[in-house]
C-alpha positions in Angstrom: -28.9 32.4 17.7 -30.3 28.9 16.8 -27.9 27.2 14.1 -29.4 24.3 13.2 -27.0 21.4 11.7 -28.4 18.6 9.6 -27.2 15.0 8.8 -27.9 13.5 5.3 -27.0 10.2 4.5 -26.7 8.8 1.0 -27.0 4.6 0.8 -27.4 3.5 -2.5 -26.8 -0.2 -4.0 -27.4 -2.8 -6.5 -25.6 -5.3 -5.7 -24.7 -8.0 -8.8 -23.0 -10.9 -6.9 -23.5 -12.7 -3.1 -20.2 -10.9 -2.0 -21.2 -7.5 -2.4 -24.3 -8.1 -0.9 -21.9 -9.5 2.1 -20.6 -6.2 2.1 -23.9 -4.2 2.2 -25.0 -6.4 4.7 -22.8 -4.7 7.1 -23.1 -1.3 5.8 -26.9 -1.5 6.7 -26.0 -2.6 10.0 -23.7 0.2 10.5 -25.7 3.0 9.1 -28.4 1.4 11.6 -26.3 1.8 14.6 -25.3 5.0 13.5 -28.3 6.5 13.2 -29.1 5.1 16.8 -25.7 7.2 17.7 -26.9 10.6 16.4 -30.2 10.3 18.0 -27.8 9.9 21.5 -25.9 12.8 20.4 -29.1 14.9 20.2 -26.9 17.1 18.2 -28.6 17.3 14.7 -32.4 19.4 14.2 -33.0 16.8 11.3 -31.8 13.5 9.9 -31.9 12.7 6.6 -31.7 9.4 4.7 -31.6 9.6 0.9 -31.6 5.8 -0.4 -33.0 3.3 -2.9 -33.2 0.3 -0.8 -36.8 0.2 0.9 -35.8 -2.6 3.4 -34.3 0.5 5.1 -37.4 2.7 4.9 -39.0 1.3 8.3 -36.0 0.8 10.6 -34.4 3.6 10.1 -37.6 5.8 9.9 -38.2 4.4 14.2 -34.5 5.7 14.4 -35.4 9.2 14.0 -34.4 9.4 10.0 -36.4 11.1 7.5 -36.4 8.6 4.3 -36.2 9.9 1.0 -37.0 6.7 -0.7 -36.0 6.8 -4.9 -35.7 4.5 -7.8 -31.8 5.7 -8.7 -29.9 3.2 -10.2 -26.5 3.7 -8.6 -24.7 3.6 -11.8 -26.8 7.0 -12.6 -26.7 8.6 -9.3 -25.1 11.9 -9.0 -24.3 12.9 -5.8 -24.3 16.4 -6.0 -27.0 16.7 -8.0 -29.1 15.0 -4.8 -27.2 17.0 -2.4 -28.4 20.0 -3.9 -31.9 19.2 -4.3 -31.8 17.9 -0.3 -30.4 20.7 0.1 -32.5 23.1 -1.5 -36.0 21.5 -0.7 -35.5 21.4 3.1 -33.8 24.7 3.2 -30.4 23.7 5.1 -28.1 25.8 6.6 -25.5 23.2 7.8 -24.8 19.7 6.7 -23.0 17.0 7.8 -23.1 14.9 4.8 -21.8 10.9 4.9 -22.6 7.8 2.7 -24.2 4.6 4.6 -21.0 3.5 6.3 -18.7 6.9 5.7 -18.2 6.3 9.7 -19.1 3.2 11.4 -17.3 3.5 14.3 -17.5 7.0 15.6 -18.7 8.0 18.4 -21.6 9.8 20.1 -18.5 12.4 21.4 -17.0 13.0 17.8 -21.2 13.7 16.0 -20.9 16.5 19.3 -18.2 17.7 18.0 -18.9 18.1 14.5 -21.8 19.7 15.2 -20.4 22.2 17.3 -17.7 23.3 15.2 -20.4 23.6 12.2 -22.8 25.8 14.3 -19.7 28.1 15.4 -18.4 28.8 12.3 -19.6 30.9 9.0 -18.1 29.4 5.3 -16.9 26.1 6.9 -16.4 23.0 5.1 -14.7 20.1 7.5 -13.5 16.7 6.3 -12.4 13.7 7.3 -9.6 13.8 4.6 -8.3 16.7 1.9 -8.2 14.8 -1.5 -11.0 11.5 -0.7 -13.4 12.3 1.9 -15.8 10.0 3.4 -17.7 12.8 5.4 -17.8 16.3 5.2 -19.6 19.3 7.1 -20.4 22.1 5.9 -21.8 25.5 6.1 -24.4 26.4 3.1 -22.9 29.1 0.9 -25.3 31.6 -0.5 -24.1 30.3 -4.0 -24.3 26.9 -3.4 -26.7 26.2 -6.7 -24.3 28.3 -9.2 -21.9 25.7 -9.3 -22.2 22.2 -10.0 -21.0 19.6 -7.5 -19.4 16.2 -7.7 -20.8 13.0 -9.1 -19.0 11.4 -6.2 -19.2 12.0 -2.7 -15.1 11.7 -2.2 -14.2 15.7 -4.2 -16.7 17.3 -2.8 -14.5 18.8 0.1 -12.2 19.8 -2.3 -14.8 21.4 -4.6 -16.5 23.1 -1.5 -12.9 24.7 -0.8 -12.0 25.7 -4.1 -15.3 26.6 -5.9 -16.6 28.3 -3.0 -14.0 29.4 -1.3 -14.7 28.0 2.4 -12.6 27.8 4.7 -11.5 24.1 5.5 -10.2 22.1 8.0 -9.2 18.7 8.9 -11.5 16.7 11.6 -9.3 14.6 13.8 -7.4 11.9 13.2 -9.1 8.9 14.9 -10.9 5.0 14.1 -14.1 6.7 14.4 -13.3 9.3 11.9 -11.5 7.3 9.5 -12.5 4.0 9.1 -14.9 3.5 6.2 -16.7 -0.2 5.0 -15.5 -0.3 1.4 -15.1 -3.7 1.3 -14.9 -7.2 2.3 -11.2 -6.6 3.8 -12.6 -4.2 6.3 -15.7 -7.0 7.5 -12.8 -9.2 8.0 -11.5 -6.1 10.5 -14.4 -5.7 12.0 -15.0 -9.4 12.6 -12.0 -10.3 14.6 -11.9 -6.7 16.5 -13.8 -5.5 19.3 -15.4 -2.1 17.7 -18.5 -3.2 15.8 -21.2 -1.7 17.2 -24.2 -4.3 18.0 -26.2 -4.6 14.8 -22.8 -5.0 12.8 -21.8 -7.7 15.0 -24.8 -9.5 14.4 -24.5 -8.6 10.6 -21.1 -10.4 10.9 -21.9 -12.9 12.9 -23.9 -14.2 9.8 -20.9 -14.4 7.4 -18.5 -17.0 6.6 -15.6 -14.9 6.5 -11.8 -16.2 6.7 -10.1 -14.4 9.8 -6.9 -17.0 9.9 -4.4 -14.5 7.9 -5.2 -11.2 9.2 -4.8 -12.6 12.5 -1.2 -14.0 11.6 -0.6 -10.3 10.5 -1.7 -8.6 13.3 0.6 -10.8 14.9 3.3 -9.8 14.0 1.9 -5.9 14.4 1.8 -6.7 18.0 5.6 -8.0 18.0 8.7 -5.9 18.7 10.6 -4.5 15.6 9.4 -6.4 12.7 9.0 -5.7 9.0 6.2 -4.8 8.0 5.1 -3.5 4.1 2.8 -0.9 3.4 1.5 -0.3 -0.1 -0.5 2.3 -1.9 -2.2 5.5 -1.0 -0.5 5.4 2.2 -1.0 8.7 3.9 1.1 10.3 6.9 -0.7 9.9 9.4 -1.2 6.5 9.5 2.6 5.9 9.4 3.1 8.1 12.1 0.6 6.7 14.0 1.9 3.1 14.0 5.6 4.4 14.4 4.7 6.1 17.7 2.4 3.5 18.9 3.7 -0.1 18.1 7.3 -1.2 17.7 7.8 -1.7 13.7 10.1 -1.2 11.3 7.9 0.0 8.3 8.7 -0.8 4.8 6.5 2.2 3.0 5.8 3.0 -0.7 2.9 5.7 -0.9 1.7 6.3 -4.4 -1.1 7.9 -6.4 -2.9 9.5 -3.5 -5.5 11.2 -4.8 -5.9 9.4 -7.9 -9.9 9.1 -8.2 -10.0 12.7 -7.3 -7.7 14.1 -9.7 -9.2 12.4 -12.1 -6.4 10.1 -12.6 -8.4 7.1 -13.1 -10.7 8.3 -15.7 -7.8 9.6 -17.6 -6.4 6.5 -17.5 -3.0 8.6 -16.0 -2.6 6.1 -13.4 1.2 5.1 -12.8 2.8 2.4 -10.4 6.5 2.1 -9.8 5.6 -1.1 -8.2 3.3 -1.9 -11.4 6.5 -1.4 -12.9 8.2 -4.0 -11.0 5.4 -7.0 -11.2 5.8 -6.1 -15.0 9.1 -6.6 -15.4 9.8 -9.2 -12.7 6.1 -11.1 -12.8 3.5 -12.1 -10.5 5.9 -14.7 -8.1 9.7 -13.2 -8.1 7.6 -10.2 -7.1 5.9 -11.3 -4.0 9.2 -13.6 -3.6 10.9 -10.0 -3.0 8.1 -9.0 -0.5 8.9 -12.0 1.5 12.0 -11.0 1.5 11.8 -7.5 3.0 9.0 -7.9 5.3 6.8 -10.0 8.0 3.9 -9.0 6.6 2.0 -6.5 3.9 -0.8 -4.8 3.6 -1.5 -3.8 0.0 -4.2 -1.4 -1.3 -4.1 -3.1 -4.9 -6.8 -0.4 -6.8 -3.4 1.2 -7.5 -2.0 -1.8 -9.3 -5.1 -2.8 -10.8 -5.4 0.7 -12.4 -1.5 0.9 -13.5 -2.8 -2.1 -15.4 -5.5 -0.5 -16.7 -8.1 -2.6 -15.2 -11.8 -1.7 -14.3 -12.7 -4.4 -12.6 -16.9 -5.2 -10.9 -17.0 -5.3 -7.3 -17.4 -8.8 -7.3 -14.4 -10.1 -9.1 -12.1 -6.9 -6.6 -13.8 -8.3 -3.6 -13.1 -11.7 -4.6 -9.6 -10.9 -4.6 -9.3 -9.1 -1.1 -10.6 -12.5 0.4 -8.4 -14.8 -1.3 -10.7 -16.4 -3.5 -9.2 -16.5 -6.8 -11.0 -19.2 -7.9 -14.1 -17.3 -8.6 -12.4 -14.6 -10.3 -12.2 -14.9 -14.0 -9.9 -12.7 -15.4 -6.0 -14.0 -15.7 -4.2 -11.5 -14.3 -5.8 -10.8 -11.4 -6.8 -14.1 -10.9 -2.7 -14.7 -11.0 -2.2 -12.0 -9.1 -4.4 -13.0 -5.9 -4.0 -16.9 -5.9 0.6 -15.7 -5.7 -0.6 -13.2 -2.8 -2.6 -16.1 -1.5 0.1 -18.8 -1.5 2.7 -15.6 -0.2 5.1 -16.8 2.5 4.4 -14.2 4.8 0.5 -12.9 5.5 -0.4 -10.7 2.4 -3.8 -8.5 2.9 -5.1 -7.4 -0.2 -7.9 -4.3 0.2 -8.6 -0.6 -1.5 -7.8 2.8 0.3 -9.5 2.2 3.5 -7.3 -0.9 4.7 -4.4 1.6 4.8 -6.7 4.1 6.4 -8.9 3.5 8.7 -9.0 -0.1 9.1 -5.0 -0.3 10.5 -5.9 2.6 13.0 -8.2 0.7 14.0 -6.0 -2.8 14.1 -3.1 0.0 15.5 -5.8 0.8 18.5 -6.5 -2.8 19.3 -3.4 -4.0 19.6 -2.5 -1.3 22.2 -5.2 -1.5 23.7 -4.8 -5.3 24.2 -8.0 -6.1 22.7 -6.7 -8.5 20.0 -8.1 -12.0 20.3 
């Protein structure tokens, strides 16, 4: 029997300052080559693209994609409201479900994949990660409208588990199905590695983005035994994965995982022993002690920001993954990127996905023997 699996994408912006329209930039480029990708694969009856951006409407409508074009504001969009609706008006049965850059870099192989494990199995969700997934397939349940979803994309694998009681499983841990564009951090990985698929590279080509410290840092990834921090929502596999593949000695403090999910943020419940620390010692003793223990660091510093309390725009957090404290106007975290700036050792500043998906992909090029 025929099981037909669809793709729907969701791509929605508004962006309010030139570097997050950097930032969507790319993502258009890499939904773009994506949608090129699942064409390839062949694997998917339908391809859906639900966005509010009409510059999209026409190149990704000669790529095979269905465009639902609306008015949303992002601020008011709820994603599982529109899932269900997508869902409900086009009468699908299987969904892989992404947002515009949820996977840039996977491959024609790994959409195969997907779509064969979603056509083989009956109450399926599958997800690229348990508590804050990027993409998720899933088999239709015949409940599916009792229930309301997410607001966000990242619980709904979660919700699809535990509301409806599918089964789940985890996809595979690999680049292609973990690196995400979240922000300017992971343009910067993309721009000095070799897996950008064409219209990204172009995209980045564009850009006047500062590669000189990530390429000091991935420096001394590629030497033998150094120390090398990682803070944040640092999840197991990538440590494992950079213990067995590169020669490091990893200094490793994983904390509030799962914090957006949970509802952690909005509850203001968000705690940091290492917020604790840049309290108590202050913004330079505390990267003088990082300097101290460690080569280089790689800090996803949405935990800090909300130990602090913080809700900061897009523009003034991407402002501070680049360096450019400057620009940013509020003290603390203006303090708080110009001393990680000024660091002795290389200090990169991102959210989750730099301690994802963007060091398995640095992990991959330097064992491949790829890096510039």
């Amino acid at each position: 029997m025929h099981k037909p699996v669809s793709a729907a994408v969701f791509e929605g912006s508004l962006p309010q300052s030139r570097v997050e329209e950097m930032v969507i930039q790319v993502r258009h480029a890499a939904l773009l080559d994506n949608l090129e990708k699942m064409n390839r694969a062949a694997c998917f009856d339908r391809i859906f693209l639900s966005t509010n951006r009409p510059e999209l409407v026409e190149p990704a409508s000669r790529l095979g994609a269905k465009v639902l074009l609306n008015n949303i504001d992002p601020g008011d969009f709820h994603f599982g409201n529109e899932l269900q609706e997508l869902v409900r008006s086009h009468r699908l049965s299987r969904v892989f479900c992404l947002n515009g850059a949820g996977c840039p870099l996977i491959t024609v192989d790994e959409l195969v994949m997907i779509a064969q494990e979603l056509r083989s199995r009956q109450r399926f969700v599958y997800a690229n990660n348990t508590q804050s997934a990027d993409m998720v397939g899933f088999t239709v349940p015949e409940n599916f409208y009792d229930i309301n979803l997410p607001a966000v994309d990242n619980s709904l694998a979660l919700t699809l588990r535990d509301c409806f009681n599918l089964t789940m499983a985890l996809m595979p841990h690999t680049r292609g199905l973990l690196f995400d564009i979240d922000t300017p951090t992971d343009l910067v990985v993309l721009g000095t590695g070799p897996f950008a698929g064409p219209r990204m590279r172009a995209a980045l080509n564009e850009l006047d983005l500062n590669y000189e410290k990530l390429v000091k840092a991935k420096a001394v990834l590629g030497n033998e035994y150094e120390e090398v921090a990682l803070i944040g929502r640092v999840g197991a596999p990538i440590m494992a994965q950079l213990n067995a593949r590169l020669k490091l000695r990893l200094r490793v403090f994983s904390e509030e995982r799962g914090m957006k999910t949970l509802g952690r943020i909005d509850n203001k419940e968000v705690v940091s022993l290492l917020g604790l620390l840049l309290e108590d010692a202050g913004t330079e003793r505390f990267f003088g002690y990082l300097a101290r223990v460690a080569r280089c660091a790689f800090i996803d510093s949405r935990v800090l920001m909300y130990h602090f309390k913080y809700d900061f725009s897009d523009r003034e957090r991407f402002l501070s993954d680049l360096g450019r404290w400057r620009e940013i106007d509020n003290p603390w975290l203006k303090t708080f990127t110009k001393t990680a700036e000024e660091c002795a050792i290389p200090v990169i500043l991102g959210g989750h996905s730099l301690i994802s998906g963007s060091l398995w992909a640095i992990c991959d090029e330097i064992e491949e023997g790829t890096v510039d």
